[in-house]
MIBALUM-669294 format. One record per atom (N, C-alpha, C, O): residue in three letters; x, y, z. Coordinates in steps of 0.2 Angstrom, whole numbers, plus 5000, padded with zeros to 4 digits. Each point is the difference from the previous one (the first is absolute). Layout:
N
+------+------+-------+------+
| roti | east | north |   up |
+------+------+-------+------+
|  ALA |    X |     Y |    Z |
...
+------+------+-------+------+
This chain:
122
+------+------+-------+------+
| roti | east | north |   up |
+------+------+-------+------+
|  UNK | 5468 |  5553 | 5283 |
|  UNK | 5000 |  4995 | 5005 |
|  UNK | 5005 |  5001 | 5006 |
|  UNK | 4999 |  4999 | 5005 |
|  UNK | 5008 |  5003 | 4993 |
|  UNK | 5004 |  5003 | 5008 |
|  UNK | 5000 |  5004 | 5000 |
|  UNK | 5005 |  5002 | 5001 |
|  UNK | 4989 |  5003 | 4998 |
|  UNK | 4999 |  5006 | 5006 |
|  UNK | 4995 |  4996 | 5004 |
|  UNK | 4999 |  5002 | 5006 |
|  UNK | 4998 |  4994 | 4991 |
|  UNK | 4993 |  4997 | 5006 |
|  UNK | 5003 |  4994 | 5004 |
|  UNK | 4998 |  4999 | 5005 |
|  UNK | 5007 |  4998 | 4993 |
|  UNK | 5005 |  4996 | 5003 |
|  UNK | 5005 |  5004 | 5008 |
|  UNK | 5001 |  4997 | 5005 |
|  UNK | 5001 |  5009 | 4992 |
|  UNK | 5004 |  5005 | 5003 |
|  UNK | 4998 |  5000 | 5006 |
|  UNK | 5003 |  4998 | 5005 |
|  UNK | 4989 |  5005 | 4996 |
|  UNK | 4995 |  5001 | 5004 |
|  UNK | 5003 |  4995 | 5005 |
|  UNK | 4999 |  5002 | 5006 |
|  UNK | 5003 |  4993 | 4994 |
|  UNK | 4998 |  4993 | 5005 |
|  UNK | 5006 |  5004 | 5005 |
|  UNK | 4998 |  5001 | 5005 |
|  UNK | 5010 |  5000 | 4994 |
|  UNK | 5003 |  5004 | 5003 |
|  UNK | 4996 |  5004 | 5005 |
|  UNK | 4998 |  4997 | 5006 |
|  UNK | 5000 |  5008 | 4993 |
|  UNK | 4995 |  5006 | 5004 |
|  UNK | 4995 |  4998 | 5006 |
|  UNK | 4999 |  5002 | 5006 |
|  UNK | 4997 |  4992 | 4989 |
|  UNK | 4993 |  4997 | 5004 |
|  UNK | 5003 |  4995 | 5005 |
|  UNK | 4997 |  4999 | 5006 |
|  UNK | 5009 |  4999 | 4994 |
|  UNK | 5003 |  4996 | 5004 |
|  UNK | 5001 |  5004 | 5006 |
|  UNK | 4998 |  4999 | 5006 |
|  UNK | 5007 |  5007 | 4992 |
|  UNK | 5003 |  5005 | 5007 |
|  UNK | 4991 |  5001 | 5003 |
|  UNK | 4999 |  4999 | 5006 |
|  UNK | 4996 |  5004 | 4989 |
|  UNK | 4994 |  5002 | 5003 |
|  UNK | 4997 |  4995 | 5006 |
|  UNK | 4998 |  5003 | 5005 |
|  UNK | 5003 |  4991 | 4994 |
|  UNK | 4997 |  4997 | 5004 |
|  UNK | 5005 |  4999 | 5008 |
|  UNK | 4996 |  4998 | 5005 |
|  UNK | 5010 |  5003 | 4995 |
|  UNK | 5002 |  5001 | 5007 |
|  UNK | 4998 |  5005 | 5003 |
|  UNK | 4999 |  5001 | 5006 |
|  UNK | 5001 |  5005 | 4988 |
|  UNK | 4998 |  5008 | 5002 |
|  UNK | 4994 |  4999 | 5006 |
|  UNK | 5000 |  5002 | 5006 |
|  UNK | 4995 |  4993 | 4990 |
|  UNK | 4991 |  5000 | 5003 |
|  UNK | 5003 |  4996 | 5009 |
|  UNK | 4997 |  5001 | 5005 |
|  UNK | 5008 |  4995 | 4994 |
|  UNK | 5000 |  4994 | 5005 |
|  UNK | 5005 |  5008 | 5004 |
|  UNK | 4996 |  5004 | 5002 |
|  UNK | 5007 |  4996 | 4999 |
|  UNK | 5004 |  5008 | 5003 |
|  UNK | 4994 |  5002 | 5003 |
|  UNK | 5000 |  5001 | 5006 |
|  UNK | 4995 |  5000 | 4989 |
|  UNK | 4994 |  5006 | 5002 |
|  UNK | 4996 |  4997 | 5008 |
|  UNK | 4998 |  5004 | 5005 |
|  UNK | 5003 |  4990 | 4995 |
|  UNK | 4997 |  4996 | 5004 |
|  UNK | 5005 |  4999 | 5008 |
|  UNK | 4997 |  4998 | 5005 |
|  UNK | 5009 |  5004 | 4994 |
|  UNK | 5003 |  4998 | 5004 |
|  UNK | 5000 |  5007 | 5004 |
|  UNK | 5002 |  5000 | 5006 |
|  UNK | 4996 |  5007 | 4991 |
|  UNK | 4998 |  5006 | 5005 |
|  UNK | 4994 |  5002 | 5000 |
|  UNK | 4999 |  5004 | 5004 |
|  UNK | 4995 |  4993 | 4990 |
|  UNK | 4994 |  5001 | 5002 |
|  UNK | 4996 |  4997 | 5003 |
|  UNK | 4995 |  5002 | 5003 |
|  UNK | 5007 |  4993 | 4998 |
|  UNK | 4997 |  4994 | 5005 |
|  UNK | 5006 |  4996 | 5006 |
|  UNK | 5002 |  4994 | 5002 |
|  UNK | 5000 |  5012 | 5000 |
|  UNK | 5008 |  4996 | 5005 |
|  UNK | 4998 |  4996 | 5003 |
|  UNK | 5002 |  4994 | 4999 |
|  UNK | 4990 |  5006 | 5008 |
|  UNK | 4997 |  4994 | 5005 |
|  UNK | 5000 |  4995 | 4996 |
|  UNK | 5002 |  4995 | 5002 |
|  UNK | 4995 |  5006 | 4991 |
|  UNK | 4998 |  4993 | 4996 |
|  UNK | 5008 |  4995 | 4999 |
|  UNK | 5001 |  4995 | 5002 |
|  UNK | 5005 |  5009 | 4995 |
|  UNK | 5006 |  4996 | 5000 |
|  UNK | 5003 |  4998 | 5005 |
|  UNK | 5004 |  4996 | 5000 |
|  UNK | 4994 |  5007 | 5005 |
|  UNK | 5005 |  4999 | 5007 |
|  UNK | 4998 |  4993 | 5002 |
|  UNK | 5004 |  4996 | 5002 |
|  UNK | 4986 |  5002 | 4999 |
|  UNK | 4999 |  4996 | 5001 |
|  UNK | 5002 |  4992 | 4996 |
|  UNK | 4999 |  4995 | 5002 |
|  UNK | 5005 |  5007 | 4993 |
|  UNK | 5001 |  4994 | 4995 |
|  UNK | 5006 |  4998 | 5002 |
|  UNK | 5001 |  4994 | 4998 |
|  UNK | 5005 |  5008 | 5006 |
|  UNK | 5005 |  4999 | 5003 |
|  UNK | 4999 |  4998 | 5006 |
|  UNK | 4997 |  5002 | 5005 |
|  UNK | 5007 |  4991 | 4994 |
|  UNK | 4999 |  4993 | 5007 |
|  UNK | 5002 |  5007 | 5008 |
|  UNK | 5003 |  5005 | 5001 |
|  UNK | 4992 |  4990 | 5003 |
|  UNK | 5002 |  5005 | 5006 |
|  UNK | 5005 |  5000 | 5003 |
|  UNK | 5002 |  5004 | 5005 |
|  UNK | 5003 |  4991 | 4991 |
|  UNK | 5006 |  5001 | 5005 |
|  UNK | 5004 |  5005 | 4999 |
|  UNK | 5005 |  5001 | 5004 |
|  UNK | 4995 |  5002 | 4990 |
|  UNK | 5004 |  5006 | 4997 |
|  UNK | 4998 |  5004 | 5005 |
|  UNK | 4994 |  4998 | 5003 |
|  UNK | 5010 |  5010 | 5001 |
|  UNK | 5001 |  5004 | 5004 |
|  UNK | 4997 |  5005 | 4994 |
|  UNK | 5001 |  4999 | 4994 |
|  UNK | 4997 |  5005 | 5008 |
|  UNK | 4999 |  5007 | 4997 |
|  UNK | 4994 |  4998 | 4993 |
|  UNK | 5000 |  5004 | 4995 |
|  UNK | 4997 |  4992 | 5005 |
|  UNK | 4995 |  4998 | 4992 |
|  UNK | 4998 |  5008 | 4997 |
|  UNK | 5000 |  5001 | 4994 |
|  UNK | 4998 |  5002 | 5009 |
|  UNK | 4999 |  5008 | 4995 |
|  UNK | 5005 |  5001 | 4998 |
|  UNK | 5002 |  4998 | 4995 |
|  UNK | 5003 |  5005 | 5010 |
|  UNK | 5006 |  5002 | 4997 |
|  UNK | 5005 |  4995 | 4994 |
|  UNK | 5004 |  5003 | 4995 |
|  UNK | 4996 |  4989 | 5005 |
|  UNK | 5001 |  4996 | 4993 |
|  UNK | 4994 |  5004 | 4995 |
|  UNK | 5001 |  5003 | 4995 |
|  UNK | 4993 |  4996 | 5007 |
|  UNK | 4998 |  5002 | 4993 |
|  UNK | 5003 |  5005 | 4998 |
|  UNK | 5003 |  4999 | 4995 |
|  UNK | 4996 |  5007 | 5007 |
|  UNK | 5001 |  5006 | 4999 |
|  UNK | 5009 |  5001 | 4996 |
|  UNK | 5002 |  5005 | 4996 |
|  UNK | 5000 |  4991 | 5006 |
|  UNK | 5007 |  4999 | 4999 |
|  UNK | 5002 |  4995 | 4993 |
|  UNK | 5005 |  5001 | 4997 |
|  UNK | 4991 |  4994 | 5002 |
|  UNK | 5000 |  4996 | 4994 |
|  UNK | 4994 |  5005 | 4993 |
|  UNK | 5000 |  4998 | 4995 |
|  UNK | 4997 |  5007 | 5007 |
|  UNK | 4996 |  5004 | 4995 |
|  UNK | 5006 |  5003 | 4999 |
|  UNK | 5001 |  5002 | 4994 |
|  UNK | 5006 |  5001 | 5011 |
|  UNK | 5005 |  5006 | 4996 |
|  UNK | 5002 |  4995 | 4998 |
|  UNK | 5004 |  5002 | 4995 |
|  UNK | 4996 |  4991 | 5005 |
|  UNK | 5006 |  4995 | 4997 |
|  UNK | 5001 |  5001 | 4992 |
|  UNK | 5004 |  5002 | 4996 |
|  UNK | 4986 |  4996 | 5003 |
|  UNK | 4997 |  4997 | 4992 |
|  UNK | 5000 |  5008 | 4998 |
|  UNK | 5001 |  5001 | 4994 |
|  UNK | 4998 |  5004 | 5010 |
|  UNK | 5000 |  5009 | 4997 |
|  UNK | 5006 |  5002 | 4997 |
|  UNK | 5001 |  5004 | 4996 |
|  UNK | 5007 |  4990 | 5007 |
|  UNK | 5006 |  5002 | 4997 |
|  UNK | 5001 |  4996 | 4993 |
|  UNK | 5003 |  5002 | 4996 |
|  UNK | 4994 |  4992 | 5005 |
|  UNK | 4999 |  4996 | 4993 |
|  UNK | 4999 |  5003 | 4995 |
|  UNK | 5005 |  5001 | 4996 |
|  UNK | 4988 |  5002 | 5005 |
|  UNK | 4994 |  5003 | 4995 |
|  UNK | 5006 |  5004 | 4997 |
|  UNK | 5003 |  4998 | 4995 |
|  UNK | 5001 |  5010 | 5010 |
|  UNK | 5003 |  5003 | 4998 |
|  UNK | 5008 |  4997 | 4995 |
|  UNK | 5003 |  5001 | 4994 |
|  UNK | 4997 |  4995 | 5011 |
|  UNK | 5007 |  4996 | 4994 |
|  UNK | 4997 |  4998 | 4994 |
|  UNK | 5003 |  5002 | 4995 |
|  UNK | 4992 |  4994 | 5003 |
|  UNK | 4997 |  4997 | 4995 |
|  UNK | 5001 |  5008 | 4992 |
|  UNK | 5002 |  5000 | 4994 |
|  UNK | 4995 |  5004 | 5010 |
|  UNK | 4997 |  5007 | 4997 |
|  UNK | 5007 |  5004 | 4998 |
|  UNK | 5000 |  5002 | 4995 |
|  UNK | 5005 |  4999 | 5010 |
|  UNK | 5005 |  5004 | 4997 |
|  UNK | 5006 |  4994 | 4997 |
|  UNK | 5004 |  5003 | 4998 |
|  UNK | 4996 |  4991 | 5002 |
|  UNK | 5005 |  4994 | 5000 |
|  UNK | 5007 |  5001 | 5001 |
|  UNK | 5005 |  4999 | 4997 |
|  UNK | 4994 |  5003 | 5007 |
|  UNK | 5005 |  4998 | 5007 |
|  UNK | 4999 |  4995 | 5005 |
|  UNK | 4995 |  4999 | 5004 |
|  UNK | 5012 |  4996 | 4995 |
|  UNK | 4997 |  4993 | 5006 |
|  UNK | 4996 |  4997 | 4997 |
|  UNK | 5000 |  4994 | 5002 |
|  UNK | 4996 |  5006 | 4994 |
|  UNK | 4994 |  4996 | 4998 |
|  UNK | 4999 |  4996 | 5001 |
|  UNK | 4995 |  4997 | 5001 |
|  UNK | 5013 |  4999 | 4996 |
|  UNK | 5000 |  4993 | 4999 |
|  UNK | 5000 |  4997 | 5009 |
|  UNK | 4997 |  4995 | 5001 |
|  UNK | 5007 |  5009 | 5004 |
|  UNK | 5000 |  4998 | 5004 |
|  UNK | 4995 |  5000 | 5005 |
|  UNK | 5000 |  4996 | 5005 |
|  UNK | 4996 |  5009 | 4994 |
|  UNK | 4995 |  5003 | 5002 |
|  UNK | 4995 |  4993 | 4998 |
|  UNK | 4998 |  4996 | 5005 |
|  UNK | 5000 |  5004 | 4991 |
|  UNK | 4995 |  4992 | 4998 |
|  UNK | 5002 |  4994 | 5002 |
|  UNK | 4995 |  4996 | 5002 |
|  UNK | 5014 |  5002 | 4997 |
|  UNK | 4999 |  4997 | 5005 |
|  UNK | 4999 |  4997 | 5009 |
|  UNK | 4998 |  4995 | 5003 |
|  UNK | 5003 |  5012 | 4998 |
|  UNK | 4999 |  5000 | 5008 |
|  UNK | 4989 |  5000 | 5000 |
|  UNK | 4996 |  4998 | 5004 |
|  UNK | 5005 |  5005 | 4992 |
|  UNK | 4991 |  5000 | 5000 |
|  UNK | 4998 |  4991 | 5000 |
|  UNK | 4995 |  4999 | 5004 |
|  UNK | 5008 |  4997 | 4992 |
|  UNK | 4998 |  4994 | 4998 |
|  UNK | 5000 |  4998 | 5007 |
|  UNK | 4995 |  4999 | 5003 |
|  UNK | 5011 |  5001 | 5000 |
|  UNK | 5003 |  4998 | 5007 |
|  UNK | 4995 |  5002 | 5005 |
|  UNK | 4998 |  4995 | 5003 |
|  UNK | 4999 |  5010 | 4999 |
|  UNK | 4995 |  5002 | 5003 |
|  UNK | 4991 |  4998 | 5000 |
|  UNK | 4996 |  5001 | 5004 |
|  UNK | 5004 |  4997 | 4989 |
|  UNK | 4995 |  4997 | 4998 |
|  UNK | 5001 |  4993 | 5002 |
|  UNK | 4995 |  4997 | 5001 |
|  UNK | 5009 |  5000 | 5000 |
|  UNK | 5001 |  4992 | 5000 |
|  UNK | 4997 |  5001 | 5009 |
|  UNK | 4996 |  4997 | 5003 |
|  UNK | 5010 |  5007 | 4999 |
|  UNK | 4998 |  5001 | 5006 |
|  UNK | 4995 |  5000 | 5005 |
|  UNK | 4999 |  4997 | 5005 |
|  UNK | 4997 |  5007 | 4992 |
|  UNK | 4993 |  4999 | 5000 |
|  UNK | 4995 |  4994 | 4999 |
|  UNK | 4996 |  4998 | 5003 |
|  UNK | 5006 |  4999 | 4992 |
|  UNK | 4996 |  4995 | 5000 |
|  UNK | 5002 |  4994 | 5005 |
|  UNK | 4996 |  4995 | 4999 |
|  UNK | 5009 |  5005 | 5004 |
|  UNK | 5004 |  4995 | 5004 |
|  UNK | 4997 |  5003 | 5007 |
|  UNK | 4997 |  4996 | 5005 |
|  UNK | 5003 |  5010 | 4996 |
|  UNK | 4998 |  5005 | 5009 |
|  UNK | 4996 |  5000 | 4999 |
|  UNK | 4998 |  5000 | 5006 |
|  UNK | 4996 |  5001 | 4990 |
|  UNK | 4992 |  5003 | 5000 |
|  UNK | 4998 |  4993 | 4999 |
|  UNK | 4998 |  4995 | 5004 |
|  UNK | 5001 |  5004 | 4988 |
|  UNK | 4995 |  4997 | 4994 |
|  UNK | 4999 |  4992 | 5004 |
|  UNK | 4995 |  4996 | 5002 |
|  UNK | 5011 |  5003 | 4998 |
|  UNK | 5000 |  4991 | 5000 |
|  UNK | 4997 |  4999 | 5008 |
|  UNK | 4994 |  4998 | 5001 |
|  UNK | 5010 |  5004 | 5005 |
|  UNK | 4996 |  5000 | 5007 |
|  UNK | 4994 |  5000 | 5001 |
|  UNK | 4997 |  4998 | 5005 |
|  UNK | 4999 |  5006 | 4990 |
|  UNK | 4991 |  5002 | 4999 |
|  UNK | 4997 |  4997 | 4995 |
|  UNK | 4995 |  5002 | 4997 |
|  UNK | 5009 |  4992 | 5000 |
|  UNK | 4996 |  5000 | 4992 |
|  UNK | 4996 |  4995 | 5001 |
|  UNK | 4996 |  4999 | 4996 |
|  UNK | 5005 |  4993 | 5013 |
|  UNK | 4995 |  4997 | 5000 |
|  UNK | 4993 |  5002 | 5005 |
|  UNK | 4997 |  4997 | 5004 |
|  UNK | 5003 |  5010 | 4995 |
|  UNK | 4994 |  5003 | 5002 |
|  UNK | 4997 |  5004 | 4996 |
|  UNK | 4994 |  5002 | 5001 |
|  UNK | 5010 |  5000 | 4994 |
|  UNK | 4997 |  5008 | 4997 |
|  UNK | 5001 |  4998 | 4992 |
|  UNK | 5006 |  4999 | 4999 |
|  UNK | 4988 |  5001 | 4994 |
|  UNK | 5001 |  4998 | 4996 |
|  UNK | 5004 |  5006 | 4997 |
|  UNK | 5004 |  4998 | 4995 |
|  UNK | 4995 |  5008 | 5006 |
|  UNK | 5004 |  5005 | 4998 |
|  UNK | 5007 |  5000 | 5002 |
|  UNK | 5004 |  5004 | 4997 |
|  UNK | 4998 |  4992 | 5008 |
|  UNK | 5006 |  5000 | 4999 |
|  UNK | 5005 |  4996 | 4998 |
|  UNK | 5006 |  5001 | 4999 |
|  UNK | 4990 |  4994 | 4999 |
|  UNK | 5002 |  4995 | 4994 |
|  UNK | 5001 |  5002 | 4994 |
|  UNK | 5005 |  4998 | 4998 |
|  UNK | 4990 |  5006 | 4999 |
|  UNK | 5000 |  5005 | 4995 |
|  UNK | 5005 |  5004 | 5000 |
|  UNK | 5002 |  5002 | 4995 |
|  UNK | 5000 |  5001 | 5010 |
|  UNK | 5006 |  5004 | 5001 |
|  UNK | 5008 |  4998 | 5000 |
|  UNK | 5005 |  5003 | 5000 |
|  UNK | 4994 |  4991 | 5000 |
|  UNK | 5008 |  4995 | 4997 |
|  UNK | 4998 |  5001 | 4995 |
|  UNK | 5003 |  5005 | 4997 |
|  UNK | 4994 |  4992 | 5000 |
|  UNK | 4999 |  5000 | 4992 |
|  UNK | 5003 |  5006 | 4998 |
|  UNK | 5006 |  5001 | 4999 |
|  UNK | 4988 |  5004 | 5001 |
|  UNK | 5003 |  5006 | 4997 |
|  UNK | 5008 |  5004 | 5003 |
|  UNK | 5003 |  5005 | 4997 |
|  UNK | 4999 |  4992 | 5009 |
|  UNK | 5006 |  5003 | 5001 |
|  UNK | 5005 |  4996 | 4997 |
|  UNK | 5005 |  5003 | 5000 |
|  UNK | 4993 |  4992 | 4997 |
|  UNK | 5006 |  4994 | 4996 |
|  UNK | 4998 |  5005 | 4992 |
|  UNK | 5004 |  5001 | 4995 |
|  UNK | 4990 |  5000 | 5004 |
|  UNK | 5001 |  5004 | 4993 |
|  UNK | 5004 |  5006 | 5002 |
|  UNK | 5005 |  4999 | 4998 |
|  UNK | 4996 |  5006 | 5004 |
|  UNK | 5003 |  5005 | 5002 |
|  UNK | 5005 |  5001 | 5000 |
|  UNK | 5002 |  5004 | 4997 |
|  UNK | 5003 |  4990 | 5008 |
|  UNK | 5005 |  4998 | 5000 |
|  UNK | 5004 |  4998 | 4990 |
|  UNK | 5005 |  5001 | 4997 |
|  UNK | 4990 |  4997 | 5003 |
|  UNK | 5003 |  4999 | 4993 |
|  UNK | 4999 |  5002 | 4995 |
|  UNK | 5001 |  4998 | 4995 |
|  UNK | 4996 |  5008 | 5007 |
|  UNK | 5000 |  5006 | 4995 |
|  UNK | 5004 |  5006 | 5003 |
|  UNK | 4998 |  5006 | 4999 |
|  UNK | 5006 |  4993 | 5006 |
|  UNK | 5006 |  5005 | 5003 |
|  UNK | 5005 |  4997 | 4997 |
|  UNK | 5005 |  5004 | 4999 |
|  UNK | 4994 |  4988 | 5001 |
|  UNK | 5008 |  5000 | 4998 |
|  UNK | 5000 |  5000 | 4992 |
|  UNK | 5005 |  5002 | 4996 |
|  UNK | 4988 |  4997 | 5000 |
|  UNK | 5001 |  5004 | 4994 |
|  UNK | 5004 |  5005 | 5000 |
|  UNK | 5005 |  5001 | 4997 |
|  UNK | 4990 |  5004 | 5007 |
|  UNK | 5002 |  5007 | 4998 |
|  UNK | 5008 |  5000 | 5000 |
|  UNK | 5003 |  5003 | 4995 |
|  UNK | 5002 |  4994 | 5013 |
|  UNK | 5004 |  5002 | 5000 |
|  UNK | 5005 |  4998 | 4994 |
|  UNK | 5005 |  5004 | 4998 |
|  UNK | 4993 |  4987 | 4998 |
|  UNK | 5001 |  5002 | 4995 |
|  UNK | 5002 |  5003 | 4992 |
|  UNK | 5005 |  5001 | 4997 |
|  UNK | 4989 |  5001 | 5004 |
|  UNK | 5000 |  5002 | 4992 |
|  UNK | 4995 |  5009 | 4998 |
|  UNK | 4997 |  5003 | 4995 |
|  UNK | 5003 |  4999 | 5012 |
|  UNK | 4998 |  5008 | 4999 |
|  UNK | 5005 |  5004 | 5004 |
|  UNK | 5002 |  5005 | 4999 |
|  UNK | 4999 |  4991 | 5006 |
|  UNK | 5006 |  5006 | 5005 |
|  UNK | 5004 |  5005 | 4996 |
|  UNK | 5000 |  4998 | 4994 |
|  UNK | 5002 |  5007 | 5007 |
|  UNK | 5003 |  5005 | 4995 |
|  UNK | 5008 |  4999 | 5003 |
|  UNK | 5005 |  5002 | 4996 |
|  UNK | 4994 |  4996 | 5010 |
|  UNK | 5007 |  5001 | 5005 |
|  UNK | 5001 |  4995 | 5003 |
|  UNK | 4998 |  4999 | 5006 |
|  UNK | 5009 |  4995 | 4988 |
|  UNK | 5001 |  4994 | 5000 |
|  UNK | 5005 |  5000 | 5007 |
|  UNK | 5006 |  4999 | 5000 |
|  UNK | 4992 |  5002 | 5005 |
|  UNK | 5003 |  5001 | 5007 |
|  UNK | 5006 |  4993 | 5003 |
|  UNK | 5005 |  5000 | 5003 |
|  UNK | 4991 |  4996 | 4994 |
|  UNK | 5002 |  4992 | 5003 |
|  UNK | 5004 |  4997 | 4994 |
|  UNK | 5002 |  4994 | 5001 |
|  UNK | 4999 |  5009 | 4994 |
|  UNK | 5004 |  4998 | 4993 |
|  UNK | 5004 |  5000 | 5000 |
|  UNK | 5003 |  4998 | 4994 |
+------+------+-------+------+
């Protein structure tokens, strides 16, 4: 049962991996998610995918981790405050999208703390 437990670890990082993958295989698609008033919206995308790319790689060698998750939660909040909430009395998806980024959030600050390897903030 904790090697199938263990797993959760992995499929966690897995899942920024896939959101990473989207932030350079579909860059037009992310840019357009960024309010217009930000300057350069490709360029943020492209820039917030090396963000969760530095995470992913902290999560994996545990280095920073703790810190790294933190700032991740921090940027998720973020999002839901710049994007989600401004569109969510239009867009049912983006209502849906606070939700699942208030689980997120709280399964980063899980992780930071009780899997991080590298108690940074201790």
């Amino acid at each position: 049962m904790n090697t199938i437990m263990g797993w959760g670890r992995w499929l966690f990082i897995l899942s920024f991996l896939l959101y990473t993958g989207l932030h350079f295989g579909l860059p037009e698609a992310g840019a357009e998610m960024i309010p217009s008033f930000f300057p350069a919206r490709l360029f943020l995308n492209y820039a917030t995918g090396v963000l969760v790319t530095a995470f992913i790689i902290s999560c994996l060698i545990g280095k920073y981790d703790q810190l790294a998750s933190l700032l991740m939660a921090l940027y998720v909040l973020l999002m839901i405050f710049l994007i989600h909430i401004p569109r969510a009395s239009s867009s049912v998806n983006d209502m849906l999208n606070i939700f699942r980024n208030i689980m997120v959030i709280g399964a980063l600050l899980m992780y930071a703390k009780g899997f991080s390897k590298d108690r940074f903030l201790q």
